[in-house]
GUFISE-585923 format. One record per residue (C-alpha): residue in one letter; x negated, y, z negated. Coordinates in Angstrom, 1 decimal. Example, Ala and Ser with C-alpha at 12.3 -4.5 7.8 and 13.67 -1.06 7.14 Angstrom:
<node r="a" east="-12.3" north="-4.5" up="-7.8"/>
<node r="s" east="-13.7" north="-1.1" up="-7.1"/>
***
This chain:
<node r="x" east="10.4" north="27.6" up="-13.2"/>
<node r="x" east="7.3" north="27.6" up="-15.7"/>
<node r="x" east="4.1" north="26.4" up="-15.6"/>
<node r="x" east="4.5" north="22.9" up="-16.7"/>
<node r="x" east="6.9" north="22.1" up="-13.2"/>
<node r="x" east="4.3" north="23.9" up="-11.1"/>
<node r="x" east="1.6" north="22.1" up="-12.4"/>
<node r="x" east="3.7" north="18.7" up="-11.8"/>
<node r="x" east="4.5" north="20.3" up="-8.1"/>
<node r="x" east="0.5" north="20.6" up="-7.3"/>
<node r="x" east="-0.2" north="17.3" up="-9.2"/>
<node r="x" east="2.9" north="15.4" up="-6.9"/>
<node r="x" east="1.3" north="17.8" up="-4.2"/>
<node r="x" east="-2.4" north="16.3" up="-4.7"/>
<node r="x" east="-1.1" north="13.0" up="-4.8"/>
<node r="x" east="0.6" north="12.7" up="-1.7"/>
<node r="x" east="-2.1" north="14.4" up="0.6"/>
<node r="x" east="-4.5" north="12.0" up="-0.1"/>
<node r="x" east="-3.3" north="9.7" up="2.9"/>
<node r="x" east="-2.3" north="12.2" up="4.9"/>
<node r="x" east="-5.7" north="13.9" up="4.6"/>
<node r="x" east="-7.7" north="10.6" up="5.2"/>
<node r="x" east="-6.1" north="10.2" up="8.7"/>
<node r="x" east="-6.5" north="14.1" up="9.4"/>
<node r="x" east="-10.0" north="13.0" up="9.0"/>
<node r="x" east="-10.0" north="10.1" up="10.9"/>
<node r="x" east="-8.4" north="12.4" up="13.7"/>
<node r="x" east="-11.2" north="14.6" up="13.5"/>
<node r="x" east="-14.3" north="12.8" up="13.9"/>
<node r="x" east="-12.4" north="11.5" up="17.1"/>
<node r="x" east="-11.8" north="14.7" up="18.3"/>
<node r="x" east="-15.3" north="15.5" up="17.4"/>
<node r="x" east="-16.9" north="13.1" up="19.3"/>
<node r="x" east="-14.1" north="13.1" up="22.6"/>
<node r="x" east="-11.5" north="10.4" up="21.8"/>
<node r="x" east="-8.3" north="10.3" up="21.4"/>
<node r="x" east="-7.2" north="8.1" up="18.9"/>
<node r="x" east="-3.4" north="8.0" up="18.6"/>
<node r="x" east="-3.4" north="4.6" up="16.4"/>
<node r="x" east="-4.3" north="6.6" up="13.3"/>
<node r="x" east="-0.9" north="5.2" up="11.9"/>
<node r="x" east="-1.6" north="1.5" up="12.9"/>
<node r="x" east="-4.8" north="1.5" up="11.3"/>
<node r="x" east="-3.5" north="2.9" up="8.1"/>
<node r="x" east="-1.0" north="0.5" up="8.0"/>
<node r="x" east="-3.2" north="-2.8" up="8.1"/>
<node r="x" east="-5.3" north="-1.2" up="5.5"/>
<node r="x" east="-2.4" north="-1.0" up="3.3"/>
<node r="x" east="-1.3" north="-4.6" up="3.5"/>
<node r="x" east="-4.9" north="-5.9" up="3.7"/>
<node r="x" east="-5.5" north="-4.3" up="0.3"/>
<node r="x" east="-2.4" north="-5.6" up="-1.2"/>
<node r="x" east="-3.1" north="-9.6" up="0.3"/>
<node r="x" east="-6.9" north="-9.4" up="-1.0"/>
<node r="x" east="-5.4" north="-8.1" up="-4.2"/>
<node r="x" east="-3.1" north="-10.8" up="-4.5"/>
<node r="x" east="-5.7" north="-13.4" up="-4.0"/>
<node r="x" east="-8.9" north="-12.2" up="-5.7"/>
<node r="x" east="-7.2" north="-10.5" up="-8.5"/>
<node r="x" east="-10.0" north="-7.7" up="-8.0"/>
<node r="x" east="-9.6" north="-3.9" up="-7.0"/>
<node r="x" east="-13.0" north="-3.5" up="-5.6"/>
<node r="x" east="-12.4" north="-6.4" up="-3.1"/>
<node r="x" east="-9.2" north="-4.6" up="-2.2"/>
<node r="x" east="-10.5" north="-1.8" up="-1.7"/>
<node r="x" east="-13.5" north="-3.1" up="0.5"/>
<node r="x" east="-11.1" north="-5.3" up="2.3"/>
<node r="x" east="-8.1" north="-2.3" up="2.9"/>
<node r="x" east="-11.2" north="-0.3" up="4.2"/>
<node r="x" east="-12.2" north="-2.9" up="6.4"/>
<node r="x" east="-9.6" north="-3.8" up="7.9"/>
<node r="x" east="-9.0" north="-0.3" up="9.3"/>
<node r="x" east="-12.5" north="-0.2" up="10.5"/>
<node r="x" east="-11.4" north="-3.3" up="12.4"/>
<node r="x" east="-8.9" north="-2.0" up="14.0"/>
<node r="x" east="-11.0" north="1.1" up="14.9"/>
<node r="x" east="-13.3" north="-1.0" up="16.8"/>
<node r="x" east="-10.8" north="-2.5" up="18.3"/>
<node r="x" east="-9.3" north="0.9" up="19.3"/>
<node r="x" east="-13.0" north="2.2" up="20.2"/>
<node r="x" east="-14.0" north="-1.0" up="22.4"/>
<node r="x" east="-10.6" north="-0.4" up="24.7"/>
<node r="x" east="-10.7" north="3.3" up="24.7"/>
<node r="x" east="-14.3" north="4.3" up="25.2"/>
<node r="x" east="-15.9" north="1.0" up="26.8"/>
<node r="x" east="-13.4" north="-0.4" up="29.2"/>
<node r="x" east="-11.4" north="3.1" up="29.6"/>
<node r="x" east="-7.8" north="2.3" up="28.3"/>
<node r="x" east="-5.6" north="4.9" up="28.4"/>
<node r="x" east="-5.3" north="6.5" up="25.1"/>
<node r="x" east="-1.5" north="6.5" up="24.5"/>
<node r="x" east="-1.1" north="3.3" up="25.8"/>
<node r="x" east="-3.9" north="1.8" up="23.1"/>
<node r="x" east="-2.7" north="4.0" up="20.6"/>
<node r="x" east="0.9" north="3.4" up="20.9"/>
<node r="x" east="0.0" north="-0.7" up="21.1"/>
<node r="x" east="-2.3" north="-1.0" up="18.5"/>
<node r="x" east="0.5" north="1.1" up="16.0"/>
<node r="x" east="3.8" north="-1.6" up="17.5"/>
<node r="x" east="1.4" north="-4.4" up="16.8"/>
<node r="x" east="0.3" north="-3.7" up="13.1"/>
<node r="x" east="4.1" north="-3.1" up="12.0"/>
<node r="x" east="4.9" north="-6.5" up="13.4"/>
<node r="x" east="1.9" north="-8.4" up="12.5"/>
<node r="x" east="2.3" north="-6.9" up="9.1"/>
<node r="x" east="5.5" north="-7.7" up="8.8"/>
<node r="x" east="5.0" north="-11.3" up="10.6"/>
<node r="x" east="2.2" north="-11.9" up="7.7"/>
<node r="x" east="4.3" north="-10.7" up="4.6"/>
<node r="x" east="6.4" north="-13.7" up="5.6"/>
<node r="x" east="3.8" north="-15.8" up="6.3"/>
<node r="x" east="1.7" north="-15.2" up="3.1"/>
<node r="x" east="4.9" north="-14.3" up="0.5"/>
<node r="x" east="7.3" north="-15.1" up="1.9"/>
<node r="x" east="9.2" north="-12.3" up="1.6"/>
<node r="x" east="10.7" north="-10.3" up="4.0"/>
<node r="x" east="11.3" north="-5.9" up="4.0"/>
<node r="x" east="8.3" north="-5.5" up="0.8"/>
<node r="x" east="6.2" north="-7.4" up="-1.6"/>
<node r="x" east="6.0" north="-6.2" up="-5.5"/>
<node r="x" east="4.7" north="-8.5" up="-7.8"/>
<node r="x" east="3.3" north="-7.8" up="-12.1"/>
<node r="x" east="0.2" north="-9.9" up="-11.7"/>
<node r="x" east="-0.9" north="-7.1" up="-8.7"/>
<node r="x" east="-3.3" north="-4.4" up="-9.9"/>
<node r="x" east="-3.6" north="-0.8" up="-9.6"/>
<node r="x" east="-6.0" north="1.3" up="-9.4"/>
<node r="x" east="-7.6" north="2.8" up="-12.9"/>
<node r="x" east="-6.1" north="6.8" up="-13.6"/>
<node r="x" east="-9.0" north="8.9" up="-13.8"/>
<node r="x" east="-9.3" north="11.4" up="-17.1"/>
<node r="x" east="-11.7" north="13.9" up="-17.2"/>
<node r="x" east="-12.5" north="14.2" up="-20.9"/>
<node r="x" east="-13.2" north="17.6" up="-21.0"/>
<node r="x" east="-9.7" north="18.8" up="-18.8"/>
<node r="x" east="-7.5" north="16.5" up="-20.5"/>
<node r="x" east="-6.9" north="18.5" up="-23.2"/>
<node r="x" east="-6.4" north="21.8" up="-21.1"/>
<node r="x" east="-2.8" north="22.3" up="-21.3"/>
<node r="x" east="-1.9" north="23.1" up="-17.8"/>
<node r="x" east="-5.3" north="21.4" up="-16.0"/>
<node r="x" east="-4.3" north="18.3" up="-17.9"/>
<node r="x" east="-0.7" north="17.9" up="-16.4"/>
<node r="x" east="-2.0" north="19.1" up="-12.9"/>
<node r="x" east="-4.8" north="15.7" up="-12.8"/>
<node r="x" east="-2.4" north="13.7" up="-14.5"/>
<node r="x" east="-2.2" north="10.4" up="-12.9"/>
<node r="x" east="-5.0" north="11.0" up="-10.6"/>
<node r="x" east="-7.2" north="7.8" up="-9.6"/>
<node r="x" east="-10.4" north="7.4" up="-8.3"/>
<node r="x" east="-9.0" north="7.3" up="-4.3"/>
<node r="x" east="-7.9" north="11.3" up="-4.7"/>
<node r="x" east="-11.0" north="12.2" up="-6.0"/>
<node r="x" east="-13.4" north="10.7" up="-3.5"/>
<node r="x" east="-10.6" north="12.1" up="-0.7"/>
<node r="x" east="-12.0" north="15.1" up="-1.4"/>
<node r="x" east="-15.4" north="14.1" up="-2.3"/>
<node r="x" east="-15.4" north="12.5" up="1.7"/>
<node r="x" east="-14.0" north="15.6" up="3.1"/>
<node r="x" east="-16.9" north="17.6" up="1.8"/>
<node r="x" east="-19.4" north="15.1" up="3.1"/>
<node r="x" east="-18.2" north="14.6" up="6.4"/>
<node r="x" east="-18.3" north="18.7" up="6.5"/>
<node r="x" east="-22.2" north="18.8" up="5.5"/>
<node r="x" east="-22.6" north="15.4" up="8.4"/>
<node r="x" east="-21.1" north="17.4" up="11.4"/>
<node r="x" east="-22.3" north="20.7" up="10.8"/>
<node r="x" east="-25.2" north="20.6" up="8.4"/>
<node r="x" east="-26.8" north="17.4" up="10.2"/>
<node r="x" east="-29.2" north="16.9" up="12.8"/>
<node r="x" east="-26.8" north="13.4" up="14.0"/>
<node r="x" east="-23.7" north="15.4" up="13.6"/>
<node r="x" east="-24.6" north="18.2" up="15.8"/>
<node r="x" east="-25.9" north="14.8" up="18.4"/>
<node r="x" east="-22.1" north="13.6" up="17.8"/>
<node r="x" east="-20.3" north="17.3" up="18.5"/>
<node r="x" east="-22.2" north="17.5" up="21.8"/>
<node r="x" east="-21.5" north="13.9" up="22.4"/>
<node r="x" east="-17.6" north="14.9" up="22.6"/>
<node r="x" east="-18.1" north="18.5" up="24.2"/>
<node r="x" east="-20.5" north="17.5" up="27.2"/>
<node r="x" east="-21.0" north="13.3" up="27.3"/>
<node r="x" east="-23.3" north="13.6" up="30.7"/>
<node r="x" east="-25.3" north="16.2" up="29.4"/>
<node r="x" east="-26.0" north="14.4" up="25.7"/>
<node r="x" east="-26.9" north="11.3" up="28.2"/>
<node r="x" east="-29.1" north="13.5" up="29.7"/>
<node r="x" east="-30.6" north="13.6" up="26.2"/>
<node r="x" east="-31.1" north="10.6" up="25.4"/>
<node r="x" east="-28.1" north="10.0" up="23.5"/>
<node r="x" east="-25.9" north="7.1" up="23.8"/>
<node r="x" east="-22.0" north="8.5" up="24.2"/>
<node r="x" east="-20.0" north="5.5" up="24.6"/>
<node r="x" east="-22.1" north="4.0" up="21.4"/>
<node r="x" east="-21.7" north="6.9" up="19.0"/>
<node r="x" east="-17.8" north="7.4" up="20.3"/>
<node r="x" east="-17.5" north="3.8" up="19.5"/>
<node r="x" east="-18.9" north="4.6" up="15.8"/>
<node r="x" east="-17.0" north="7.2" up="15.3"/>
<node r="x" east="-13.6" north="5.5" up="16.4"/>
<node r="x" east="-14.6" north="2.9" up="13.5"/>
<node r="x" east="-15.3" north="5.1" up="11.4"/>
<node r="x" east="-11.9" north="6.5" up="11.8"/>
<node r="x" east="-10.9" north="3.3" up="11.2"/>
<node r="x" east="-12.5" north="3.5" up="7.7"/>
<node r="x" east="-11.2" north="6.3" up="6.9"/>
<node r="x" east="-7.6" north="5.6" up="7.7"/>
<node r="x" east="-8.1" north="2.3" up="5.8"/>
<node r="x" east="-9.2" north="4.6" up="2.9"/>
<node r="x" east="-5.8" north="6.1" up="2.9"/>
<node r="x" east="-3.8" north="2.7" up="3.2"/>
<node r="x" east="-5.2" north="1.9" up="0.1"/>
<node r="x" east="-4.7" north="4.6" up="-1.5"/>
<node r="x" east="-1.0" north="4.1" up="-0.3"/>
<node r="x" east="-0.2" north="1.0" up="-1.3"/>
<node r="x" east="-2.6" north="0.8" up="-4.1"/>
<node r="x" east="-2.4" north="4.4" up="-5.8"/>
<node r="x" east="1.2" north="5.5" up="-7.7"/>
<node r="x" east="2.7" north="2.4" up="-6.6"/>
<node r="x" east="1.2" north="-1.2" up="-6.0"/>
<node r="x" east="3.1" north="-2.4" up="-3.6"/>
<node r="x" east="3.5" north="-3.0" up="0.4"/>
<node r="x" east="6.5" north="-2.1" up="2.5"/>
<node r="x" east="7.4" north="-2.7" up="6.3"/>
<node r="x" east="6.2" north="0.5" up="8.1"/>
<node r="x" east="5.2" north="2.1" up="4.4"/>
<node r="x" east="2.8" north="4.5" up="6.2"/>
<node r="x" east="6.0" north="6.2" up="7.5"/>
<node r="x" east="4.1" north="8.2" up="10.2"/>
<node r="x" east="1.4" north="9.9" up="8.1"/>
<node r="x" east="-0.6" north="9.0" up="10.7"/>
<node r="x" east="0.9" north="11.3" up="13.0"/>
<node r="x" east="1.5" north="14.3" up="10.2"/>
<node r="x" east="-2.7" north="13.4" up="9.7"/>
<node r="x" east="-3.0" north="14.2" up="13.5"/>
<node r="x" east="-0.9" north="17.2" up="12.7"/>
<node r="x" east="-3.4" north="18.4" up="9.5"/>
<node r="x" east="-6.7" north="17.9" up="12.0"/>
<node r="x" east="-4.7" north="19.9" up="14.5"/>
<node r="x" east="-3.6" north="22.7" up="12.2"/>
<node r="x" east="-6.8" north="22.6" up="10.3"/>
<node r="x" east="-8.9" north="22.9" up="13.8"/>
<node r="x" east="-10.8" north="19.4" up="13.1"/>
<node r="x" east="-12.9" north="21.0" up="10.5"/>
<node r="x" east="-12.9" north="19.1" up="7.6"/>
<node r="x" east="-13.1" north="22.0" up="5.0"/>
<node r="x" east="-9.5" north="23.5" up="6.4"/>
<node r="x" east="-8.2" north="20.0" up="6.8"/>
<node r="x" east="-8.1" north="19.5" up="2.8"/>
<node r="x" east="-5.9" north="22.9" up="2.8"/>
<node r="x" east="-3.9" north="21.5" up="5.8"/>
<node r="x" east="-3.1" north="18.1" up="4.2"/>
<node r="x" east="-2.3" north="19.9" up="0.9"/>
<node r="x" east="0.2" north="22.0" up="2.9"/>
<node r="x" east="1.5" north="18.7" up="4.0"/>
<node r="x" east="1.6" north="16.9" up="0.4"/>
<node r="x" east="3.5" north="20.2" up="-0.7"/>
<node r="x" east="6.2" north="19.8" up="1.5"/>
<node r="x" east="6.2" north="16.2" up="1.1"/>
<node r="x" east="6.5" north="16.8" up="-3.0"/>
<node r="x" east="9.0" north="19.3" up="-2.7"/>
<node r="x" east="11.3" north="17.4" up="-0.8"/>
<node r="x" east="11.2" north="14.6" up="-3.3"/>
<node r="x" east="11.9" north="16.9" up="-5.8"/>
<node r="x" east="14.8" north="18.7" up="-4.5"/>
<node r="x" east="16.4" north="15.1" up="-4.2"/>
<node r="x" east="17.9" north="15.9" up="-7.4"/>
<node r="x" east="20.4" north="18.3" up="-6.0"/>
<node r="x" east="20.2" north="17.7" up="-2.0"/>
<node r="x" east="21.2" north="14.6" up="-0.3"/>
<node r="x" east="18.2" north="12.3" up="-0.1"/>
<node r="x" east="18.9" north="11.8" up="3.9"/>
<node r="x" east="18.6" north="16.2" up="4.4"/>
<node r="x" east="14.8" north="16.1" up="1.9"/>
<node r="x" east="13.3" north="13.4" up="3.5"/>
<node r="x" east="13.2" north="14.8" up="6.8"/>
<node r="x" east="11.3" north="17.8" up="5.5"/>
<node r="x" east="8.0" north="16.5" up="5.9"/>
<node r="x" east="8.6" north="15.9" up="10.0"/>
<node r="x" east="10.0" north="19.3" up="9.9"/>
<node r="x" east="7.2" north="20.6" up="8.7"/>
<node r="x" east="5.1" north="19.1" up="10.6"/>
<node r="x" east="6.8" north="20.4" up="14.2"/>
<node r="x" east="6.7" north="23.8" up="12.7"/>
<node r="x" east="3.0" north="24.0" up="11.8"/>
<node r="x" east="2.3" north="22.7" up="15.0"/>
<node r="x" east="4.7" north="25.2" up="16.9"/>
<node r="x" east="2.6" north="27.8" up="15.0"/>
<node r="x" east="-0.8" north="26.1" up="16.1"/>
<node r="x" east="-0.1" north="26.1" up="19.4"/>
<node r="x" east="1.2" north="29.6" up="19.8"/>
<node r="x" east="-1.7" north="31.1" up="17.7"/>
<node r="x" east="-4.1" north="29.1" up="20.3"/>
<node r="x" east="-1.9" north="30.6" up="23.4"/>
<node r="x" east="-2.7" north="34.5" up="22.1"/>
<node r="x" east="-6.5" north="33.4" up="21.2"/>
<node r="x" east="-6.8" north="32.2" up="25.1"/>
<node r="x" east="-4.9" north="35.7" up="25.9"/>
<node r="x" east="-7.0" north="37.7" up="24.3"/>
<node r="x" east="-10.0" north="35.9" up="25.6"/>
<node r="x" east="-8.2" north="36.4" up="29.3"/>
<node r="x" east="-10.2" north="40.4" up="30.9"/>
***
């Protein structure tokens, strides 16, 4: 092991957070604000293939982008109208809305490719690798951005900024108390079911954010069910990382390790054993969460 293959590690690491950490995200303004939004994983999905479509058709990354974002945010208001206006149960939205985006996706890859299990095509464009010129001649800083694109960067750039909004900000201090005591922020003057709509779309963004990053990033391409429950492992980061959006990025990298680890040891373990690592990881960080949070409650106990 030298520096070169650890650099590559972190870079493959990097890489493969940046959806993970986009739904951990989208988890936490949830939890912020007192929903609980299990469709994480549906809305990431139709992002994906939303960005791929409009990319096929316009011929335009900004457009896919924009529409991949969208169409999460869509689906987030969707999720927020049944959840926080007319009182769904959670699970039962969340587990509907994440069945009906693999089968509408799937439905529409047929519809508009006419293909059937993915869609890959030359004429569909990724997004532009970003180079800082002053760290690409760094020997090892240049191998650990290599390949980078704009998505990874502003994943961290959003993480930051959604930090200084809840914490730092007069609206997201209104939101916190929005999810801690709903009555009492009515008592306010603050409207709870309208700002836990707003932040269910904005999950919704977010989670669109990483289906385009997905689909649009190392590869260009969609694939039945390609978010391959990174929705869930993202409900896992906000978890692990306490819904603060700071220890989320270190929770999703934690993630995007494991994740780049296990398609490195494909060289010399069976591909069916390294893919599982991931969802192994991701029972034992949460194991760990929850018994950490059973001796905090102890302790607090006289």
């Amino acid at each position: 092991m030298d520096a070169n293959f650890v650099a590559v590690t972190i870079n493959s690491a990097i890489r493969s957070s940046t959806p993970i950490m986009m739904a951990a995200l989208g988890s936490a303004i949830c939890n912020r604000a007192g929903v609980f939004n299990v469709a994480l994983e549906g809305q990431m999905l139709i992002g994906a293939f939303c960005a791929i479509a409009v990319n096929w058709f316009t011929q335009s990354i900004i457009l896919s982008v924009l529409g991949g974002i969208l169409a999460g945010g869509a689906v987030g208001a969707l999720v927020g109208i049944l959840q926080v206006r007319y009182k769904a149960a959670d699970l039962v939205v969340g587990t509907s809305v994440n069945l009906l985006a693999g089968a509408l996706t799937a439905i529409l890859l047929f519809i508009l490719f006419g293909v059937r299990g993915s869609f890959k095509n030359p004429a569909l464009l990724a997004l532009p690798r970003i180079e800082i010129p002053i760290l690409k001649d760094i020997p090892f800083v240049s191998v650990l951005l290599r390949n980078l694109t704009v998505m990874d960067y502003l994943a961290y750039l959003t993480a930051i900024g959604m930090f200084v909004f809840l914490f730092k900000t007069i609206k997201g201090y209104h939101l916190i108390s929005v999810g801690i005591k709903p009555d009492a922020a009515e008592s306010m003057g603050l409207h709870s079911q309208r700002a836990q709509i707003i932040a269910v779309v904005c999950s919704g963004l977010l989670c669109g954010f990483g289906g385009v990053s997905l689909s649009m990033g190392q590869v260009t391409l969609f694939t039945e069910n390609m978010t391959a429950g990174r929705g869930f492992i993202g409900m896992a980061a906000c978890n692990l990382g306490r819904s603060n959006p700071v220890i989320i990025i270190l929770a999703s990298l934690f993630f995007g390790l494991c994740d780049a680890g296990a398609i490195i040891a494909q060289n010399t373990i069976p591909s069916q054993l390294t893919q599982s690592v991931p969802y192994i990881a991701t029972v034992i960080a949460l194991i760990f969460f929850s018994r950490e949070r059973v001796k905090a409650k102890v302790r607090l106990i006289p």
